[in-house]
N, C-alpha and C positions, 0 to 999 in steps of 0.2 A: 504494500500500500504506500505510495505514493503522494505527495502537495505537488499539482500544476501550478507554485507559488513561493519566492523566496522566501519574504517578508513572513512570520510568523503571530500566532495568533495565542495571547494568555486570557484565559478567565475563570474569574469568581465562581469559585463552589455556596451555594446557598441553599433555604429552603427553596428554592423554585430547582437544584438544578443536585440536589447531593444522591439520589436513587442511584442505583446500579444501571438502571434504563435509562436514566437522562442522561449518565454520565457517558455511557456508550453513546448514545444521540447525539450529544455534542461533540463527540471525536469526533464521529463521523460525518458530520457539520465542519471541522474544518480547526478545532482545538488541539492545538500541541503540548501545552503548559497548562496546568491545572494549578489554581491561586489560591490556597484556605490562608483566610485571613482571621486572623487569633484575635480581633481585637470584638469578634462576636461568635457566637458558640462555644462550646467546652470541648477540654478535651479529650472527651470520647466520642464527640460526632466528628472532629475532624479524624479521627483514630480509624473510625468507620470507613469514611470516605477517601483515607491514602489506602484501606485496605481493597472495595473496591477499584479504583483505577489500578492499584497493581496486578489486580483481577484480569481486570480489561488490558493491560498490558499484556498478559500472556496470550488472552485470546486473540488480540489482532496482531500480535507479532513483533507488533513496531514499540521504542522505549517511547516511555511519554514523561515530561518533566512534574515537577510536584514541589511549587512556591509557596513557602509559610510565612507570611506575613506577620511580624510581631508588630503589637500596638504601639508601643513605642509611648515614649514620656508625652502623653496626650495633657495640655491644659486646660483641666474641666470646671467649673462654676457648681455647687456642692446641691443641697437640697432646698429650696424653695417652698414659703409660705402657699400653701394650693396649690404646689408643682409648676408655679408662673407668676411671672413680673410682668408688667405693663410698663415698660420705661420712655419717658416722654421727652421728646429734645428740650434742653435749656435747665431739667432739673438737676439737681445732687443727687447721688448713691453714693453708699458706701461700701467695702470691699473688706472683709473682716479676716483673719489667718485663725482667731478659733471661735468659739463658743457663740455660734451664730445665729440669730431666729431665721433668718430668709426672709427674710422685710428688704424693703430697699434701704435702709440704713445698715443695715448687715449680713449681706450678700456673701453667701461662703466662698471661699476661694483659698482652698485647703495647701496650696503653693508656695513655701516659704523666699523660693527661689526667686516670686518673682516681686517680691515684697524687697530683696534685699537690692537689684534690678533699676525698678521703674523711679522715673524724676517725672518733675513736672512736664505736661507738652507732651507726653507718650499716652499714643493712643495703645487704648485696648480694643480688640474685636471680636464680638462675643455671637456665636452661630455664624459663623462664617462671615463675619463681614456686616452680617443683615442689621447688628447693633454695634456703634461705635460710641465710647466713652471717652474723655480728652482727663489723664489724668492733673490734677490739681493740689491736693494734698498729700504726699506718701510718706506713713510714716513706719515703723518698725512691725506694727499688726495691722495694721487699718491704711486704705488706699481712701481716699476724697477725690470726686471725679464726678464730671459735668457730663451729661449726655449730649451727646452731638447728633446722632441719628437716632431717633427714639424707635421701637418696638417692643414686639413681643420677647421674654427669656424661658425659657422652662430650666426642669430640673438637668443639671449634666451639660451642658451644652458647652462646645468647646472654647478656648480662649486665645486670641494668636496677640504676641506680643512683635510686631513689625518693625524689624532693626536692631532687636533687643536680644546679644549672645546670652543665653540664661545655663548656671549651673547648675548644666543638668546632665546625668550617667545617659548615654542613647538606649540601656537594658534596664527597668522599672523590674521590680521582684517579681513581677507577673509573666513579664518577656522573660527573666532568666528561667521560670518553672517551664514556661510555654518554650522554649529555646531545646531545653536537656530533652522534655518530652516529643519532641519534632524531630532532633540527631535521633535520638532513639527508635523512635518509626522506620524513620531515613529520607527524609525529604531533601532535594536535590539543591534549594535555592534556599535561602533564607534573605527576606528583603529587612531591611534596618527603618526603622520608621524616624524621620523629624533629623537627620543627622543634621548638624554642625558643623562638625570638625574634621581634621585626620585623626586626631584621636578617639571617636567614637568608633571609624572602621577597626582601629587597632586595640580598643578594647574587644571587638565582638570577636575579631584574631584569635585574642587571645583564649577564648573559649570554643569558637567553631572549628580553630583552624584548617584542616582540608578535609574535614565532614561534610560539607556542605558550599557552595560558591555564595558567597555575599556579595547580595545588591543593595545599593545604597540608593534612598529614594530622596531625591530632592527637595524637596518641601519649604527651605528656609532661605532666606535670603541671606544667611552667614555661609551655608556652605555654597553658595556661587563664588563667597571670596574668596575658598581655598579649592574650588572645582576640581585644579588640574593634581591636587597632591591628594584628594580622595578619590578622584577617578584611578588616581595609578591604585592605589590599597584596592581599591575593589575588583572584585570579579564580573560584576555588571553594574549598570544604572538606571535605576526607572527616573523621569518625567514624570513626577505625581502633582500636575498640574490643581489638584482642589487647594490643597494647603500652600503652595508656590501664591497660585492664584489670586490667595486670601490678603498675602503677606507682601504682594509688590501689586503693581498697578496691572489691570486685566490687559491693558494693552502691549504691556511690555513681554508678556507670557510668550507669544510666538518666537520672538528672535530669542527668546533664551532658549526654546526648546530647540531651533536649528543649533545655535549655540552648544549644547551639551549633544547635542546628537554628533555634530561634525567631533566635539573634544573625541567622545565616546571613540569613534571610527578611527581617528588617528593614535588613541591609545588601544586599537585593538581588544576594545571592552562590546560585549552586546547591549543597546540599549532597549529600552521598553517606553513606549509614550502611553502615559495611562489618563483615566478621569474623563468620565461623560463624553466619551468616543460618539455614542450614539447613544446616548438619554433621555431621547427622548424613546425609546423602544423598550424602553420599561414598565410601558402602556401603552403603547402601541406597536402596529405591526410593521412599519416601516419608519423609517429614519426621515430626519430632516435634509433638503439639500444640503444646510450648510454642514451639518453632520457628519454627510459622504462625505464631502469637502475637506472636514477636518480630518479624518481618515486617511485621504488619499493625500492631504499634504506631507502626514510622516511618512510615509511611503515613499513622496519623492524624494523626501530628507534623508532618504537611507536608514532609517529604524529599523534596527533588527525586528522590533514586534509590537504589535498593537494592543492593548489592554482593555479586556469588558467587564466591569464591576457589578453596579447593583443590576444593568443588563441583562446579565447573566446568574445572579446570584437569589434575587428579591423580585425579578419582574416577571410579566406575562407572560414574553416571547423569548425566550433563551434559546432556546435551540435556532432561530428566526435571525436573531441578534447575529449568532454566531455568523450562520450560512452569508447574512449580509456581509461579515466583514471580509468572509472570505471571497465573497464578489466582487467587493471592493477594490480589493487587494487583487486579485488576479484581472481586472479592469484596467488597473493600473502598469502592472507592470505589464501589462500586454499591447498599451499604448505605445504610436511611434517614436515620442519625444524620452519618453522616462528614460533609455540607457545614455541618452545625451546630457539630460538632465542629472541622471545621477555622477559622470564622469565630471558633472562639470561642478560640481561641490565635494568632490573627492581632494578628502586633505593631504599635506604636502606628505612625504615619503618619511620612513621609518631608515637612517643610513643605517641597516646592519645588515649581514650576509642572510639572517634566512629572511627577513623579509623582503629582503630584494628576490629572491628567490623565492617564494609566494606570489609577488609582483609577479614576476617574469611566467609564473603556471599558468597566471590569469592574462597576460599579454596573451603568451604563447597559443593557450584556448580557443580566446578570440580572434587571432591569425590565423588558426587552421578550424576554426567553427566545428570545435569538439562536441562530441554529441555530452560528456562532462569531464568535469575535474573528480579524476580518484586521492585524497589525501588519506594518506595512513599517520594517524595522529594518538596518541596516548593522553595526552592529557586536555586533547581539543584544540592547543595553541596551534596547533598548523593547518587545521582549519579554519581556525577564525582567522589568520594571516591571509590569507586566503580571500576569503571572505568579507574580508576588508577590501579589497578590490571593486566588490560587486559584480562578477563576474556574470556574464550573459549564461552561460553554462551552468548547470546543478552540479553541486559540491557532493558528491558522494565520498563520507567521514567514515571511512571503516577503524574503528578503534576496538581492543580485547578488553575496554573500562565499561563495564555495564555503568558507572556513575558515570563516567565520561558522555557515554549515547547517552543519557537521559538530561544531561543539559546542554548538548549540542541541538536540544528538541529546541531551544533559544534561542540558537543562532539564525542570522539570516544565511538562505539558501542552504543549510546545510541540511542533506537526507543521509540522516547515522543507522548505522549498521553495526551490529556487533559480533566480531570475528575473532578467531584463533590469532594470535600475534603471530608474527612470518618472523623466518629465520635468514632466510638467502634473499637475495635479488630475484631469483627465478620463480620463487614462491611470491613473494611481492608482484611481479608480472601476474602469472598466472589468477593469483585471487584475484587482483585490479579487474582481471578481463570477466573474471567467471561472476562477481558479483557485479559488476557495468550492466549486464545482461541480463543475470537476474532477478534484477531491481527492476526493470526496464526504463534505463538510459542510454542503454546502448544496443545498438544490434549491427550482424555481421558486415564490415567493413568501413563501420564506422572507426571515429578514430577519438579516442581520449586522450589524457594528461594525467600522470599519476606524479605525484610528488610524497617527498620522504624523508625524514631521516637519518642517515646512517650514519656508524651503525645502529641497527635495532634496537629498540628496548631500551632508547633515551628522550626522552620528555623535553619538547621545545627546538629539536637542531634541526632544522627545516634546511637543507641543502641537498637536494637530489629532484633533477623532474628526469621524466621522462616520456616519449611520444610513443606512442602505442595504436597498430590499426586492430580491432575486432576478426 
């Protein structure tokens, strides 16, 4: 089985989408990554649900990836007098650290961190944006502050502090229980929520280390400052445009996202553009124009993969959602302009021998209109090398890492296969041809590109191609 499509597709496990039958329905809809997101349900329905997809795993043959999203130091507003505030522009509220009624004069806000933080002139944003407070008095328990856009608050509702680095660990004691219990299953991705720093990726190091590939989700305007020294730490990067969203001007959200997608490409990282892809198909059965739109712009942007959330997770049409995107997607890349367009925001070169030698697989490819590229890779770097390129041609990833093929399921273009490691050169030919074929990428006299290695059975030394007819 087979994607007629590089670009890759991750989504939300939910009540609408966690059965054994839905889960099958939506591979076969066009899902490669499957997302349980920790920050709702327990952990024994996500337990459930990594156990069917490994199910499905075996019955269709193919590895499938499996994203655990930890909650991540969430700033929440505590319990409210009747579960809701009516906050009206021009008034005072107060912001209390303990013993609180939920009145508007003592609004729980259980966060010591951001008490030590806030000065005068710093806004809070309280549900996303939809309530804005201008702080005024901040003192050591108690925050004094002007409503600037009034609304509704209820109980829990998130809090984003815009500009504002807060001392905070990127793993809450909830993410560490939800973390040990996820390595334990064996989930392939672990996304980082709210990151910061470099030092958030290098605390979760120091617990995940190569259990699991860490994706670091962007969300804050501090770590755009240090982008390029947490893109190198990590393994991947999502674009989690809600909380980015919230936190800089909506306008600005596009160019950051070409932005981290080109850094991503040049540092041979996969990225993910996530959030209200198509959201409006959460209740309905088709998407917005501008929807497609926003779809098919990551797509030109080179994203490894597109992200469907409540979508897929909480809404009507999940299986629907999916098949859209993957319409989308193969729309796109099936357009005239897209391999123009994508060459023509391909970042500048990596000087080292094997990525030039990756270059040269996907040159070479495209100079003889290879039916694909065969990369024999162990730990996936030589196909994402690769794959950086954007090669017109399907990246057939034969690796002997069952963890390897199941997060190569993220990559763009890459169709993973999981094989015996080869010993000689002759064996390296031979498989190259027998699996080209029976995949169906290739057939008799066509002609591939295998790159490698050597010697064997070392991780990363990308130096050997070779041209090969069927």
């Amino acid at each position: 089985m087979r994607r007629h499509r590089h670009a890759k597709i991750v989504a939300t496990v939910g009540p609408a989408s966690s059965t054994p039958d839905q889960l099958r329905a939506l591979f076969l809809a066009g899902v490669d990554t499957f997302r349980l997101n920790f920050s709702h349900g327990v952990q024994a329905d996500h337990a459930k649900v990594h156990a069917a997809i490994r199910d499905l795993e075996k019955e269709v043959g193919r590895p499938i990836g499996i994203l655990q999203d930890l909650q991540g130091p969430k700033i929440r507003i505590g319990t409210l007098q009747g579960g809701r505030l009516d906050l009206q522009a021009g008034e005072t509220v107060r912001f209390v650290l303990e013993g609180a009624d939920g009145d508007k004069q003592a609004i729980p806000l259980h966060h010591p961190e951001i008490f030590d933080a806030v000065v005068p002139g710093q806004e809070l944003l309280i549900d996303d944006g939809r309530v804005r407070v201008r702080v005024t008095g901040p003192e050591r328990t108690s925050i004094t502050a002007e409503v600037i856009t009034g609304g509704p608050i209820s109980n829990r509702k998130g809090v984003n502090l815009p500009g504002t680095l807060l001392d905070l660990s990127p793993l809450t004691e909830k993410d560490r229980a939800d973390l040990a219990f996820g390595l334990d299953l064996g989930v392939d991705w672990v996304a980082l929520s709210f990151v910061q720093k470099p030092s958030d990726v290098i605390e979760a190091r120091g617990i995940i280390g190569d259990r699991a590939g860490i994706m670091s989700k962007i969300e804050k305007p501090q770590a755009l400052d240090r982008i390029d020294d947490i893109i190198r730490l990590s393994d991947a990067v999502m674009v989690a445009r809600g909380d980015l969203g919230v936190e800089i001007p909506h306008e600005d959200v596009p160019a950051r996202q070409k932005e981290l997608i080109r850094a991503c490409r040049l540092a041979v990282k996969p990225v993910v553009v996530a959030t209200q892809m198509l959201d409006s198909m959460v209740n309905a059965p088709a998407p917005t124009r501008a929807e497609a739109s926003d779809v098919a712009t990551a797509i030109y942007d080179g994203a490894d993969a597109v992200m469907l959330s409540a979508e897929s997770a909480t809404g009507r049409y999940p299986v629907e959602a999916v098949a859209m995107m993957d319409r989308i997607i193969r729309s796109v890349e099936g357009h005239k302009l897209y391999h123009s367009i994508i060459a023509a925001s391909e970042p500048g070169e990596e000087e080292t021998p094997p990525h030039a030698v990756a270059t040269a697989t996907a040159d070479l490819a495209e100079a003889v209109r290879a039916a694909a590229i065969v990369a024999y890779t162990a730990s996936g770097t030589t196909a994402a090398r690769v794959a950086r390129k954007r090669p017109a041609a399907a990246i057939l990833a034969l690796t002997p890492n069952v963890a390897t093929s199941r997060r190569l399921s993220l990559l763009w273009g890459a169709h993973s296969v999981l094989t015996e490691d080869v010993d000689s050169y002759e064996e390296m030919t031979t498989k190259a041809r027998h699996h080209a074929q029976d995949e169906g990428f290739a057939k008799p006299n066509d002609i591939i590109v295998v790159t490698a290695g050597i010697p064997f059975h070392s991780a990363g030394n990308t130096n050997n191609i070779r041209l090969m007819q069927i």
